[in-house]
C-alpha positions as CSV (number, residue, x, y, z in Angstrom):
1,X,-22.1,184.4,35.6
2,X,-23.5,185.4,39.1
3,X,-20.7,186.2,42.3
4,X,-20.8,188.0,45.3
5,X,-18.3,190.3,46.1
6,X,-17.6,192.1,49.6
7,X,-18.1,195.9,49.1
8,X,-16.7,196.5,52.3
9,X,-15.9,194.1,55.4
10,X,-18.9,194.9,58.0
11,X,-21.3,192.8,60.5
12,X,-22.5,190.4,57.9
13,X,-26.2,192.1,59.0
14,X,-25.2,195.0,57.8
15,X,-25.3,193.6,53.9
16,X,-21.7,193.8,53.6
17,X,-21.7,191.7,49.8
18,X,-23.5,191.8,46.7
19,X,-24.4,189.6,43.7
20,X,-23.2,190.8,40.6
21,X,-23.1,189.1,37.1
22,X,-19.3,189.4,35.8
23,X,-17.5,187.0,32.8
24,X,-16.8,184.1,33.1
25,X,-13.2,184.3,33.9
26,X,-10.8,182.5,31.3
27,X,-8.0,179.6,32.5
28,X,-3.9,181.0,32.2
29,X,-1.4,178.9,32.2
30,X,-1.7,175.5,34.7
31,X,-5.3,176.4,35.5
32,X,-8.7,175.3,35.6
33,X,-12.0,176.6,35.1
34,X,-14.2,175.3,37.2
35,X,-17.9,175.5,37.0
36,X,-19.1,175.6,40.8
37,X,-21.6,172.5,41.7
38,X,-21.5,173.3,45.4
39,X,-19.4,175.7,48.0
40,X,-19.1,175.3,51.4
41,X,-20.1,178.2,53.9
42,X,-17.1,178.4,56.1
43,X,-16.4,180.6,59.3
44,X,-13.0,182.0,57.3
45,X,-15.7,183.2,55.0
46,X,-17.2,185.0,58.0
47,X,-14.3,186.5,58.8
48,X,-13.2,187.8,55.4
49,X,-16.8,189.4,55.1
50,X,-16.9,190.8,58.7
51,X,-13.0,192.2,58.4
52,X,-12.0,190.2,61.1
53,X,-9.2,189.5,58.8
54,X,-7.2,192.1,57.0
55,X,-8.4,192.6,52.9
56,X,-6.3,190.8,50.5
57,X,-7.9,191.6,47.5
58,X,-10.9,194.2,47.3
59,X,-14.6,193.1,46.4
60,X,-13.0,189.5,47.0
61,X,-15.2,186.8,45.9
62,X,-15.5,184.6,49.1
63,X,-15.7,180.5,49.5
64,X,-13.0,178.1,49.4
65,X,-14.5,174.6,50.0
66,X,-15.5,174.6,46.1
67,X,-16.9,171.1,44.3
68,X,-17.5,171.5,40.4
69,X,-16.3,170.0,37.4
70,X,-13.5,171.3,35.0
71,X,-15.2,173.5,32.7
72,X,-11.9,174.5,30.7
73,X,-8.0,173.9,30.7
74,X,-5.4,176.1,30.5
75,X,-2.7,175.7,28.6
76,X,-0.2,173.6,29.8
77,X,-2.5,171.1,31.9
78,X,-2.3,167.7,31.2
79,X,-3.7,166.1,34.7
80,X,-7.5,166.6,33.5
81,X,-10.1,166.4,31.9
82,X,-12.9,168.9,30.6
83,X,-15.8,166.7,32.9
84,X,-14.3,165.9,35.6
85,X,-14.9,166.3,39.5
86,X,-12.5,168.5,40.8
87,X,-12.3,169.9,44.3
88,X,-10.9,173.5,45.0
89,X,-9.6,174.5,48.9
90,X,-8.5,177.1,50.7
91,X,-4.6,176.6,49.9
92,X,-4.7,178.1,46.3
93,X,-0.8,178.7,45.9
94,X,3.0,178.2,47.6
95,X,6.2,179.2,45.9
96,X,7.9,175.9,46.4
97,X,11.4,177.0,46.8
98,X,11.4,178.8,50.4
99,X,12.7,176.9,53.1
100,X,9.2,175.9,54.4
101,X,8.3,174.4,50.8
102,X,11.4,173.1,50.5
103,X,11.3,170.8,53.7
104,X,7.4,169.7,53.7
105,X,6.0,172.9,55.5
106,X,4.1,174.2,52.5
107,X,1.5,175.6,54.8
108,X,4.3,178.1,56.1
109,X,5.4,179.7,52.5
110,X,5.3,183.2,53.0
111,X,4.5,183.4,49.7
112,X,1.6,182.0,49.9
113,X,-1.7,182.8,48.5
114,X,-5.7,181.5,49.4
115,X,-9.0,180.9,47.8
116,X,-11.6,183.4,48.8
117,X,-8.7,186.1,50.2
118,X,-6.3,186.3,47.8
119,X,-8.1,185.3,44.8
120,X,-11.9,184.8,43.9
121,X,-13.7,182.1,45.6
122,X,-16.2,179.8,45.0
123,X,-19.5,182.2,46.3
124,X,-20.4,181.9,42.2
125,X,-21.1,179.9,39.9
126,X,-17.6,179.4,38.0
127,X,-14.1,180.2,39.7
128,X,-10.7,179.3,38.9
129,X,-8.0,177.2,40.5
130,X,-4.3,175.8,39.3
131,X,-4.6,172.4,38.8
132,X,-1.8,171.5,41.0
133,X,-3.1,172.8,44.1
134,X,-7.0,171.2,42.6
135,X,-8.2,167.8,44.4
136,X,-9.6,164.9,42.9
137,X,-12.8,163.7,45.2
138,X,-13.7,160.3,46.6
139,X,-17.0,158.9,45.4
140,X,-19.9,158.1,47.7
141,X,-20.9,161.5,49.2
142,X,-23.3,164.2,46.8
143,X,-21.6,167.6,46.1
144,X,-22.9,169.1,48.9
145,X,-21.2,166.5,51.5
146,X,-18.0,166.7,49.9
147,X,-17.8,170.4,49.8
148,X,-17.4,170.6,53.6
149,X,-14.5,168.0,53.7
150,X,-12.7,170.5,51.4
151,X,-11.5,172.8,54.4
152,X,-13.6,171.8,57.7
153,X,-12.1,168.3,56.6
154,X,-8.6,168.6,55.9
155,X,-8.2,172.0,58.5
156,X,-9.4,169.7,61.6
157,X,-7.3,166.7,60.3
158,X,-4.4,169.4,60.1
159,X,-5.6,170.1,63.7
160,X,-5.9,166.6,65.3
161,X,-2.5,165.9,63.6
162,X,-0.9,169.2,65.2
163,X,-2.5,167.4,69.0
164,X,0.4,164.7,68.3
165,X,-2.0,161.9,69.8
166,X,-1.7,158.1,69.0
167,X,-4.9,156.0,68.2
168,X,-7.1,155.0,71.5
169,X,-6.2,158.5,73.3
170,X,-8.7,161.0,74.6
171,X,-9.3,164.1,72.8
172,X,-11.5,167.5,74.0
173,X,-13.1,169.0,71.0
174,X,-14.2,173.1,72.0
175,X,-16.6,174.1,69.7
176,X,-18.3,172.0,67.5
177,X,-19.4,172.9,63.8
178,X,-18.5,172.1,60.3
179,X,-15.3,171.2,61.1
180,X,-15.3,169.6,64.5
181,X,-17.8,167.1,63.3
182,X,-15.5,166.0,60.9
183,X,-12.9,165.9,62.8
184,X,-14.4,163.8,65.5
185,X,-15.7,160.8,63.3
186,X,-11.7,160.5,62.2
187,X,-11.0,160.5,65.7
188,X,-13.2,158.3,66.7
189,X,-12.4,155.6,64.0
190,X,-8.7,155.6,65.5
191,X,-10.0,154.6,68.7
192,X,-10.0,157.9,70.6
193,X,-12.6,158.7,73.3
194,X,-13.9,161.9,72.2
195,X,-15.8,164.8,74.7
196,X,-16.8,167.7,73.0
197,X,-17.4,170.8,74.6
198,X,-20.1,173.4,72.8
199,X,-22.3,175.6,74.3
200,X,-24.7,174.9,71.5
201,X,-27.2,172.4,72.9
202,X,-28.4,171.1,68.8
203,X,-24.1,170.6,68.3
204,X,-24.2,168.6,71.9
205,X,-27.1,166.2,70.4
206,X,-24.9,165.8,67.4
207,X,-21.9,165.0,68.8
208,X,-23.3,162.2,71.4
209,X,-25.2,160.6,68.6
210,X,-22.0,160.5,66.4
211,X,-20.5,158.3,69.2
212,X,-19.0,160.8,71.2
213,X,-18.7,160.0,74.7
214,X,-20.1,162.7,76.4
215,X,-20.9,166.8,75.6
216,X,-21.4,169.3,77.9
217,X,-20.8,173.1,78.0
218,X,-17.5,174.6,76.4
219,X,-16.6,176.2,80.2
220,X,-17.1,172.8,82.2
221,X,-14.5,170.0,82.9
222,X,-15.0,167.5,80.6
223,X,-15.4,163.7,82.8
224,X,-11.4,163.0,82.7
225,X,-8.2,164.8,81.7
226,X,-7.4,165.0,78.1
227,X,-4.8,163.7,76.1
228,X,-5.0,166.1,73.9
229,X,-7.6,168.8,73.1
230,X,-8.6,170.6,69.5
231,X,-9.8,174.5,69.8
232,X,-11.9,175.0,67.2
233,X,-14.5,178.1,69.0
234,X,-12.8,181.2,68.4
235,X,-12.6,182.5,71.5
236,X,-9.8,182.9,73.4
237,X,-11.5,182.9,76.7
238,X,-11.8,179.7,76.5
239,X,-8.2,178.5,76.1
240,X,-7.1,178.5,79.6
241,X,-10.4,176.0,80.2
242,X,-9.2,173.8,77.9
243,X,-5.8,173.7,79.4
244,X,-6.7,173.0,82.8
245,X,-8.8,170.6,81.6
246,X,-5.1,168.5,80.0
247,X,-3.0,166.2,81.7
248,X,0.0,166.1,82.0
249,X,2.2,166.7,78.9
250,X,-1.3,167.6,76.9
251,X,-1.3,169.4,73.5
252,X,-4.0,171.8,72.6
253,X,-4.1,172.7,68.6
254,X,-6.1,175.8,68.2
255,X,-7.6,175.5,64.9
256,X,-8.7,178.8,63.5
257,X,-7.1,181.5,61.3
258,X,-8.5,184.0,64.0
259,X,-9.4,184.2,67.4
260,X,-10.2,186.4,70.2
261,X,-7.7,187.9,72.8
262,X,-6.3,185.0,74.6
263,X,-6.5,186.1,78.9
264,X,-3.5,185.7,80.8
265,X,-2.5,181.5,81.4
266,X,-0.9,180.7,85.0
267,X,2.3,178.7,84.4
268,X,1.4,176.0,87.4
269,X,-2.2,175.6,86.9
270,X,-2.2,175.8,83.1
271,X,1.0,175.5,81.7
272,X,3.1,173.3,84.3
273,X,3.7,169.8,83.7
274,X,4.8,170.3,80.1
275,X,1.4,171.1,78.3
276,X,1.9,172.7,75.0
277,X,-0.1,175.4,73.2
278,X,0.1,175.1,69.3
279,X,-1.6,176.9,66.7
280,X,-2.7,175.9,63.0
281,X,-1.7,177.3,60.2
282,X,-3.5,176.3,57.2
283,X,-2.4,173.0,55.7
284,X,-0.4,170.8,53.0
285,X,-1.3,169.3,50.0
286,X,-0.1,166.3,51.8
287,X,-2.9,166.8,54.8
288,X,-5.4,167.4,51.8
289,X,-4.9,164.2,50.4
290,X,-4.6,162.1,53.2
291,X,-7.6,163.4,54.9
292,X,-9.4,162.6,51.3
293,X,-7.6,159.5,51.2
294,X,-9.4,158.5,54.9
295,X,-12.8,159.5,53.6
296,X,-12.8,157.7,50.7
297,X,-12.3,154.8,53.0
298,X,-13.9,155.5,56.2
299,X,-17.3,157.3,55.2
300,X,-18.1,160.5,57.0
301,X,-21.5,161.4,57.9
302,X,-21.4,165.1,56.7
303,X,-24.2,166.6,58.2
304,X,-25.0,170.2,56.1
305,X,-27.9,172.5,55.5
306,X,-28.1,173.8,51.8
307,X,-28.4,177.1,50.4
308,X,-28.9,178.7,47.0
309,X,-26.6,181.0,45.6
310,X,-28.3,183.7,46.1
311,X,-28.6,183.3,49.8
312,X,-25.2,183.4,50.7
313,X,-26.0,186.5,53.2
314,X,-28.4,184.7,54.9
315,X,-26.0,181.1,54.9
316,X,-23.3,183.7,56.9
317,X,-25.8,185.1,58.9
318,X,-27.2,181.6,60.1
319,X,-23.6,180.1,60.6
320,X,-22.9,183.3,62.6
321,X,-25.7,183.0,65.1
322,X,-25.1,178.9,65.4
323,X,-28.3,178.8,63.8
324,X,-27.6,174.8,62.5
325,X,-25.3,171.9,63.4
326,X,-23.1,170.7,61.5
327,X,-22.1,172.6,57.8
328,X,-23.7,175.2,55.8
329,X,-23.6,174.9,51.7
330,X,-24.3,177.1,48.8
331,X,-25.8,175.2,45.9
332,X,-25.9,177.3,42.8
């Protein structure tokens, strides 16, 4: 089969993968092999590549929003079937005995482990996943669409969860890609008034004709205080914007595994009046499913641009120079 690997984390235009043919790896015990259909082209993915964050595993295989079907079944799986649709995310493993397991906070298990850093990915055209951690997908979107909701999805539901708002409140939205225009549509079906805030004049045109109510530039007040507000740029420069722009007792979720320095924030013009800063760390099986859950009922418009397999470079290299709106996909 063909995979890329990362050689050695570097500016993605410096080649820093390649595309080998290796075996097709072989199911252990409570796994899956999955033959890939589509992977999503995340900004984690970027990261890993890049060296932003720290190597897991050496010549990793990147990709973690992974559709396929199950190709072959370890032993001990009883859940599926060889045929069926199968979705693969970015939470591979949690040791389910730690306190955070133990009381719902799977996403905390310091044991933890993740597709595309820990393990292989999906950036090839079979990868493996335990079935218990392995989605089943709502119908209605091609391969491509539902690839996306696989970690922009359920990471910006994570998010808008973490902003603690209640349906009809108004949300800021900093950055708007692959998973802030997920994120939004949920938002917007529970009533929310949503202003986004990109500097990326294609992602502005996206967002208004979504149903956003208004976009401007990710350094300018948005037209009234938020409620609440979701961080999904990576740049910390941008976080003491976003909390002037709260009111009172406002909650911003910053929504990345990585981010730039944040600058200094002044207690009374940023912090006073009980506005909260919270971070978001990966997600649950429960936020998975639920997020699936909604867009099997509520469908998403998944905006993507495709790639082929062996293009991957190029997919990174577009998504890092906010070359498209919306979400990049690798079709092998």
């Amino acid at each position: 089969m063909r995979a890329w690997h990362v050689t050695e984390p570097a500016p993605i235009g410096t080649g820093p993968m390649n595309l080998t043919e290796n075996p097709v790896p072989q199911p252990g015990p409570g796994e899956l092999l999955v033959r890939v259909r589509a992977c999503g082209v995340c900004r984690t993915d970027l990261h890993v590549t890049e060296g932003d964050l720290p190597v897991h595993q050496p010549h990793v295989t990147p990709g973690h929003e992974v559709v396929g079907e199950v190709a072959g079944l370890g032993p001990g799986v009883t859940d599926w079937q060889l045929g069926d649709l199968v979705g693969i995310a970015w939470l591979r493993h949690t040791c389910g005995e730690c306190t955070y397991c133990r009381s719902g906070r799977e996403n905390l298990c310091p044991n933890s482990s993740y597709t595309g850093w820990d393990v292989d990915g999906g950036y090839a055209e079979y990868a493996l996943a335990p079935a218990d951690f392995a989605y089943r997908l709502p119908s209605g979107y091609s391969d491509a669409q539902l690839s996306p909701l696989l970690c922009a999805g359920i990471i910006g539901y994570r998010a808008l969860k973490r902003t603690s708002l209640p349906d009809g409140a108004t949300l800021g939205i900093y950055g708007f890609g692959g998973s802030a225009h997920l994120t939004a549509q949920v938002a917007l079906a529970r009533g929310m008034r949503v202003h986004v805030l990109t500097r990326d004049l294609k992602a502005q045109e996206l967002a208004l004709e979504l149903g956003c109510a208004s976009a401007a530039g990710a350094y300018d007040a948005p037209p009234e205080p938020l409620d609440g507000a979701i961080m999904f740029a990576p740049v910390g420069q941008i976080v003491p914007v976003a909390m002037q722009a709260l009111d009172r007792g406002g909650v911003l979720a910053c929504a990345g595994i990585y981010m730039s320095d944040i600058p200094p924030l002044h207690y009374e013009t940023e912090l006073f009046y009980e506005k909260e800063l919270r971070s978001v760390t990966s997600n649950t099986r429960q936020d998975g499913q639920e997020f699936l859950d909604f867009a099997a009922t509520h469908h998403l418009e998944v905006t993507t641009r495709t790639y082929a397999l062996g293009d991957a470079l190029t997919a990174l290299s577009d998504l890092k120079a906010g070359a498209f709106a919306g979400a990049a996909v690798l079709l092998p």
